[in-house]
ROLODREN-572284 format. One line per 3 residues: for each residue x, y, z of C-alpha. Coordinates in steps of 0.001 Angstrom, whole numbers, plus 500000, padded with zeros to 6 digits. Layout:
BEGIN
X:Y:Z  ...
END
This chain:
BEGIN
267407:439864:042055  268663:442027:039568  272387:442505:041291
272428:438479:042111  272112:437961:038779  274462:440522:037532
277231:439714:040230  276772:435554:038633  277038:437372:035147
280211:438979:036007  281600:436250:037815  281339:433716:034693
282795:436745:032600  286224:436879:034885  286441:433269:034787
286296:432679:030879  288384:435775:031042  291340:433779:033067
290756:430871:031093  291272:432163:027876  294354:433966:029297
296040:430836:030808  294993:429005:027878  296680:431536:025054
299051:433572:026484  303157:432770:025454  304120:430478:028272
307417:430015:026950  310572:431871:027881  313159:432137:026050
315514:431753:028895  317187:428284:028872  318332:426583:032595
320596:423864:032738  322284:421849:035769  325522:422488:034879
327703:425370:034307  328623:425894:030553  331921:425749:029017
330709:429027:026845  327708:431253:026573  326598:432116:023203
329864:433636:020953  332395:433865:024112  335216:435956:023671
335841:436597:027268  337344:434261:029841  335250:434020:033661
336654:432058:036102  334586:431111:038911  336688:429263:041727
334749:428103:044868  335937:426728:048197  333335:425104:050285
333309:422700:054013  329926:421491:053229  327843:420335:050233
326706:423906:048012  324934:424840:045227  326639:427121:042236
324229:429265:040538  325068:431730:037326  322401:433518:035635
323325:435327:032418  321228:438664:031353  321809:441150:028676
320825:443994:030201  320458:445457:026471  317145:443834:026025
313834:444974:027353  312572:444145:030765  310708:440607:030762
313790:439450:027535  316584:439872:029502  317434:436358:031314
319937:433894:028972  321085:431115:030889  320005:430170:034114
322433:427761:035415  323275:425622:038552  325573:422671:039736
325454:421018:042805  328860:420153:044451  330402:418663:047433
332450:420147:050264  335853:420929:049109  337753:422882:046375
335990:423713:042410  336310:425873:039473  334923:427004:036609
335702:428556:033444  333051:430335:030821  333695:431932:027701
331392:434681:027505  330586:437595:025246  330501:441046:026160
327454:442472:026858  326353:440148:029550  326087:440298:032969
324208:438584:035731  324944:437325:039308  326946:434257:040565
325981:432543:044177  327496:430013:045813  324845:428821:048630
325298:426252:051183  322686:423448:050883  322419:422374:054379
325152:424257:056612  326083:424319:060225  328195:426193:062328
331326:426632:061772  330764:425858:057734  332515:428514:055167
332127:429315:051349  335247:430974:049742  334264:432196:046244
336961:434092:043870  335909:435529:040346  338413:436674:037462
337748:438434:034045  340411:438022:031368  342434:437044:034296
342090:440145:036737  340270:439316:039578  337105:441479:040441
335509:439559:043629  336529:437701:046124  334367:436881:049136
334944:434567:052250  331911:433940:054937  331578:431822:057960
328227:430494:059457  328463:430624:063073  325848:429851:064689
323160:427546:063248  320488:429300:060333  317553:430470:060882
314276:428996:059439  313985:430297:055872  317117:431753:055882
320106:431004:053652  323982:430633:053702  326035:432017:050670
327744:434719:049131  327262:436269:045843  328367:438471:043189
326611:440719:040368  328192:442789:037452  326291:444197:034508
328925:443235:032431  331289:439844:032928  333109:441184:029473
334773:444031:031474  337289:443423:033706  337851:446531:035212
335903:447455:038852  332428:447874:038112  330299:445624:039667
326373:446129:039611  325122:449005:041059
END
């Protein structure tokens, strides 16, 4: 009897325990996501260019981190814009410091469908990536290319390790 009730006293403790944690911990991050790619990302000062060719419908992602902060502070700007098939391009003013990834994924390819993504820094061009789907995806499986650097101020070749 004694361990029945013991086991019931510890089970009420862990729940109260995840209550109070959902209830007070910081839920907020201070990472901001928008739809849309920005025009400039907090001071600027350096130009990225983003150009994207595409047969089929895609999705445009950039997320901005300064890799300067501690782990858990380091996501800016998470930011995405759907567009159709056919040519785009983008251009961010960006400070140095920051870095992050840029993906260009398919929403709903089929064979024969290709992304074409470019990227320049203060006009040099560090990436440029071309892919073909050919044969139809598998399930839970994506089509896209993508590109990381810890730094989009530098336009030199160092991309993310």
């Amino acid at each position: 009897m004694k361990t029945l009730i013991l086991r019931l006293g510890l089970s009420a403790l862990g729940v109260a325990a995840t209550l109070l944690w959902w209830t007070y911990h910081d839920k907020h991050s201070s990472a901001q996501s928008m739809s849309h790619i920005p025009a400039k990302v907090g001071d600027g000062g350096n130009q990225l260019v983003v150009e994207a060719e595409t047969t089929t419908p895609s999705t445009l992602r950039l997320n901005f981190e300064d890799l300067r902060k501690p782990a858990g502070q380091q996501i800016l700007l998470d930011a995405w814009e759907k567009v159709p098939a056919g040519p785009h391009s983008w251009t961010v003013d960006i400070p140095s410091g920051i870095g992050g990834y840029i993906e260009l994924e398919a929403d709903h390819p089929s064979p024969g469908d290709t992304l074409t993504q470019r990227v320049r820094i203060n006009g040099q061009e560090v990436d440029s990536q071309s892919e073909r789907l050919d044969s139809g995806l598998q399930p839970n499986t994506a089509f896209f290319v993508q590109f990381q650097r810890d730094d989009f101020g530098i336009s030199g070749d160092v991309p993310h390790p």
